[in-house]
N, C-alpha and C positions, 0 to 999 in steps of 0.2 A: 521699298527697302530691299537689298541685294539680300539674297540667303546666303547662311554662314557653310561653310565647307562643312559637309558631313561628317569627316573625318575629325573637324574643327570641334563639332556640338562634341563628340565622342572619347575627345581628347585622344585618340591613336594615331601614330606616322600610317603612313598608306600601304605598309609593309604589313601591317594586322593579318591576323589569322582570324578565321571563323569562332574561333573558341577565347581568341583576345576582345573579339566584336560583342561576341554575347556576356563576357565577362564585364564589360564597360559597360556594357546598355544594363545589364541588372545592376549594377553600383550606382549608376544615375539617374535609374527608375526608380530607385529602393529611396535617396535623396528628393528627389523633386515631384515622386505622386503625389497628387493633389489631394488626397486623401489621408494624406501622410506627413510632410511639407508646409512646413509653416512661411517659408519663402513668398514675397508677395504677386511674384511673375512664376510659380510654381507653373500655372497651367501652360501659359504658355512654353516654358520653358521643357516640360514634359510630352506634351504636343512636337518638340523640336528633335527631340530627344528620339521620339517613335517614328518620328518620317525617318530620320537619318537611319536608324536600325533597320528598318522596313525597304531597306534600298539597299544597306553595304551586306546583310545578310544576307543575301539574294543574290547569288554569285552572277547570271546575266545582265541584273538590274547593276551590281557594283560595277561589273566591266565597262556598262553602256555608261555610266556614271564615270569611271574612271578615264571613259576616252572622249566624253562629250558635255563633261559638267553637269549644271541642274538641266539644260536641254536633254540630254541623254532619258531622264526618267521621268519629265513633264508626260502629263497625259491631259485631257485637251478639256479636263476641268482646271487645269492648272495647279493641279497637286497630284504625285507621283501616285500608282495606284497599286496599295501592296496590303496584305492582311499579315497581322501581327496575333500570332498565338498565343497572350497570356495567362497559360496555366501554371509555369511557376510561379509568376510573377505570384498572380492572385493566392497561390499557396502560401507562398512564404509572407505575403503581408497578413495575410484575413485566418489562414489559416482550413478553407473553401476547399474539403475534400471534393466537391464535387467538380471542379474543375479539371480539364485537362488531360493527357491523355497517363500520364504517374497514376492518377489518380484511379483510372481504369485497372492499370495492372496490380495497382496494391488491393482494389477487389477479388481480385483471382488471384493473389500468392495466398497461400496455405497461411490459416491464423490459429492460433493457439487460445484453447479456452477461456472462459472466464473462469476465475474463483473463488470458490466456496468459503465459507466460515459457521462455523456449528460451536454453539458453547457447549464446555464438557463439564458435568458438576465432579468432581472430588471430595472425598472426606481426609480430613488430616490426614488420619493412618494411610491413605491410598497414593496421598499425596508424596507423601516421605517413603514408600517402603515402594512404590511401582503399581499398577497391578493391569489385568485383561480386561477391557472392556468391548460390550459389542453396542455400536452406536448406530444411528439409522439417520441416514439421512434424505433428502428427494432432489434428483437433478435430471435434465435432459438429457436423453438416450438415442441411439439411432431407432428410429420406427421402425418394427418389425414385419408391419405388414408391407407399407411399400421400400423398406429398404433405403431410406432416406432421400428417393427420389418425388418425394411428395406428393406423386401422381398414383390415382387409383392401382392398384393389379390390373394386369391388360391393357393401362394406357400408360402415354409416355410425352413428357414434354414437350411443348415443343416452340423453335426460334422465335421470338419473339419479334412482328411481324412492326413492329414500330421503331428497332432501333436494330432490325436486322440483325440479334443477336451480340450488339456490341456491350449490350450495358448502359449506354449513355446517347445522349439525342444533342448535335454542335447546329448551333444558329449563328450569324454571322450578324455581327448589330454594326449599321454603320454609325459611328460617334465623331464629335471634331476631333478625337486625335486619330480617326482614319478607320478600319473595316479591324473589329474585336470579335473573336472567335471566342464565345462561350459557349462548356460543355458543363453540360449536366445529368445527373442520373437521370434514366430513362423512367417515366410516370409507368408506366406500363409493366414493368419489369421488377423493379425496384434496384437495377442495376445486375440483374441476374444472368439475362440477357435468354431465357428463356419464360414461357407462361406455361400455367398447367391448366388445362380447360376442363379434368376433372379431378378435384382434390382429393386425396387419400380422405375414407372413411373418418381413420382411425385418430390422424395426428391433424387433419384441416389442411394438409397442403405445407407445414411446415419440415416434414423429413423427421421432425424428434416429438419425443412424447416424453413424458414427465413420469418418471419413474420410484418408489424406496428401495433404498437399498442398506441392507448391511454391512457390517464389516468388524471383525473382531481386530483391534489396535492393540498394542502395548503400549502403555504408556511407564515409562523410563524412573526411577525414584530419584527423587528429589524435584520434580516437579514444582513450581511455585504459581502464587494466585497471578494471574495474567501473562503467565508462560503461554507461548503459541507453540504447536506441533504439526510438522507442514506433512502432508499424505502426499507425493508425486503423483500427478495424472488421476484424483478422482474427483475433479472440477467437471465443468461444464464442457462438452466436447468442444473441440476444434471445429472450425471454417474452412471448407476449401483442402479438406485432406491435414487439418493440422492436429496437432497434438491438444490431450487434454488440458484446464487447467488442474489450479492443484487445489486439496480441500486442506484448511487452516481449523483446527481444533483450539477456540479460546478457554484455557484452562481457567476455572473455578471453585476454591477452594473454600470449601465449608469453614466453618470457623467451630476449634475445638470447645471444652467445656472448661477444662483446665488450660491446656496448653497453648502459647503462643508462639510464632514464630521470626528469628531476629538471622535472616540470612540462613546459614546453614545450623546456626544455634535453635534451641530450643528451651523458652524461656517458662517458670512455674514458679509461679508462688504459692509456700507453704506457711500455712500457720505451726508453732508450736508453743508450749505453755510457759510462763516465765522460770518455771522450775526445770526444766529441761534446757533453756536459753543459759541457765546461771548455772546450775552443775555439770551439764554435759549429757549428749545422751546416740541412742542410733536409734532412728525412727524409719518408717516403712515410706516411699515416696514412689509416685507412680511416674512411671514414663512410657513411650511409645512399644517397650520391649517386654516390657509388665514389670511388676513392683520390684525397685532396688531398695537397701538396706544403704543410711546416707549417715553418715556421723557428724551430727552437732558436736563441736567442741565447746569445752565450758565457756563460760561466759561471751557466748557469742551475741552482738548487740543487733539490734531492728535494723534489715534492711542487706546483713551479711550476706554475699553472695558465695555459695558454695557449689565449686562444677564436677559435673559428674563425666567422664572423659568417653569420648564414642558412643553418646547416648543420644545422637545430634539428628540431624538432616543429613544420607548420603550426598557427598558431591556431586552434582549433574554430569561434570565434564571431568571425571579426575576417578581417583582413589581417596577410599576413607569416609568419615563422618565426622559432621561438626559436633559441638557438648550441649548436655542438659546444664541449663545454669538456674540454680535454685535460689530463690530469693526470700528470705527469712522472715518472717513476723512474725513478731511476740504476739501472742493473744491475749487479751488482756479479761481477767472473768468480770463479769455482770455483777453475779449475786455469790456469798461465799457461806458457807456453811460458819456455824456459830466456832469450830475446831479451826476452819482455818482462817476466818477472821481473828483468832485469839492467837496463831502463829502468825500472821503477817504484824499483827501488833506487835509481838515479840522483837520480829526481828525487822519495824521501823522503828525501833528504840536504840538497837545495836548499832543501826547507822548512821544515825542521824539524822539533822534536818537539814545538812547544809547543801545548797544548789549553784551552779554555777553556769554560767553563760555560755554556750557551743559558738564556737569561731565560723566553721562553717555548717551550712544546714544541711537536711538529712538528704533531701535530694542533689544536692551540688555532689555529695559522698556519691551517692547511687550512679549517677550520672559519670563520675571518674570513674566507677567499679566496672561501671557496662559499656564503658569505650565509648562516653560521647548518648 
């Protein structure tokens, strides 16, 4: 069977540029690898795909090809003889940092730490009003004895004598779709591209040692339970000269005795006595600022929300404070004295017996009073 015009497999006019060539060849490799490709002549078709590139890529091999046909690039196994470097390819399918030569230089560009996370306990009050804390946490440091060269004091790295310094070790496999160049990180080296033949004392050979460290934070008022607060640069150092990561403080906030909290509100329930509910009264009610003076109006019923203004949670990101919102229950006594058992008699006589059905219940009430 005649072979198909190179140009043909690759879909390009003969006018293609190197950079229109390799743009086809990865749109038709990405299509038809066989690993990839649910097509039923995938292989061959990919097979077809790689001679054709393996030849117009090759600016001598495409001239000899463009003035002489498939005779031009025959070689006297009868298949044109060219190596095909797929390190993008195999990146952008597999994902195969180890491939290629990308893959080499993004070992040596400068990398930026990793990042820490430290939980922070809170108490209400610390939560709502800010306050200094000093936190301790442990990360890698550069090693102070060899300076992050990993290598004893007195000795000093050196090339690594299996991958000559490059980081990574290329074999050439010959396969049926023609001579595949894979690279990989050097066994020797771990891609460093030099070895230490005497490891630092102190830190084993790795450049960092594991460090506590301090640091006194502010943390900001109005803080809330699983607030995060990002520290710039006190993560785990950088790679390759890069910068630190950052350390993330996951806030945790105790839970008060009284107090709950509803956004920037601050919710309390208080008990008061029926006689205080039915004539009116001003009782002593505590909040995060100390005891205010709160006026029950008369006949106020079970469940009355009454807000107390700027007694709240400061805003995180603003000005001002949300309210204390106070939620009323009658208390009802247990046991009564022989006097005021003889006064509540009185005055269940003055009122009567008669009871009447509520339209809505007391929580659907509650529930429109606290916005849902």
């Amino acid at each position: 069977m005649a072979k198909r015009d190179y140009y043909e497999i690759l879909d390009l006019p003969r006018s293609a540029s190197q950079d229109d060539i390799k743009s086809a060849f990865r749109k038709l490799a990405r299509k038809y690898h066989p690993d990839v490709s649910q097509e039923s002549d995938a292989e061959e078709r990919f097979k077809e795909i790689n001679e054709a590139y393996g030849v117009l890529s090759d600016d001598q091999k495409r001239a000899a090809y463009d003035r002489f046909g498939h005779a031009g690039v025959q070689g006297t196994s009868g298949m044109p003889d060219f190596t095909v470097d797929f390190s993008d390819l195999f990146e952008e399918f597999f994902g195969m940092s180890g491939f290629g030569r990308s893959s080499q230089r993004s070992r040596n560009m400068p990398r930026r730490g990793a990042d820490l996370q430290l939980r922070l306990d809170l108490s209400f009050e610390e939560a709502v009003f800010g306050v200094d804390k000093e936190i301790e946490f442990t990360r890698d440091e550069v090693c102070a004895t060899c300076q992050g060269s990993g290598a004893e004091p007195g000795t000093s790295p050196i090339r690594c004598t299996t991958c000559n310094g490059a980081g990574e070790v290329r074999q050439v496999r010959q396969t049926i779709l023609g001579s595949m160049v894979q690279v990989s990180t050097c066994p020797a080296c771990n891609g460093a591209g030099e070895t230490i033949s005497t490891p630092c004392h102190t830190c084993s050979g790795r450049g960092l040692e594991r460090k506590n460290r301090k640091k006194l934070v502010s943390i900001p008022p109005g803080v809330d339970d699983g607030n995060q607060i990002r520290l710039a640069g006190e993560g785990q150092p950088g790679l390759n000269g890069g910068p630190h990561g950052n350390l993330y403080l996951l806030i945790h906030v105790r839970a008060h005795q009284y107090f709950k909290r509803r956004e920037n509100d601050i919710l309390l329930d208080l008990d008061i006595n029926i006689a205080q509910a039915v004539l009116g009264a001003d009782v002593p009610a505590p909040t995060v600022d100390g005891t205010e003076t709160l006026r029950i109006p008369a006949g106020t019923q079970p469940g009355k929300v009454l807000r107390l203004r700027n007694k709240g949670v400061p805003y995180l990101r603003g000005n001002g404070r949300g309210d204390q919102l106070v939620v009323i229950n009658i208390a009802i006594p247990k046991s009564l004295t022989p006097e005021q058992r003889d006064l509540f008699e009185q005055l269940a006589k003055s009122l009567g017996s008669e009871v009447r059905p509520q339209e809505r219940s007391f929580l659907d009430w509650l529930k429109d009073t606290l916005g849902g």
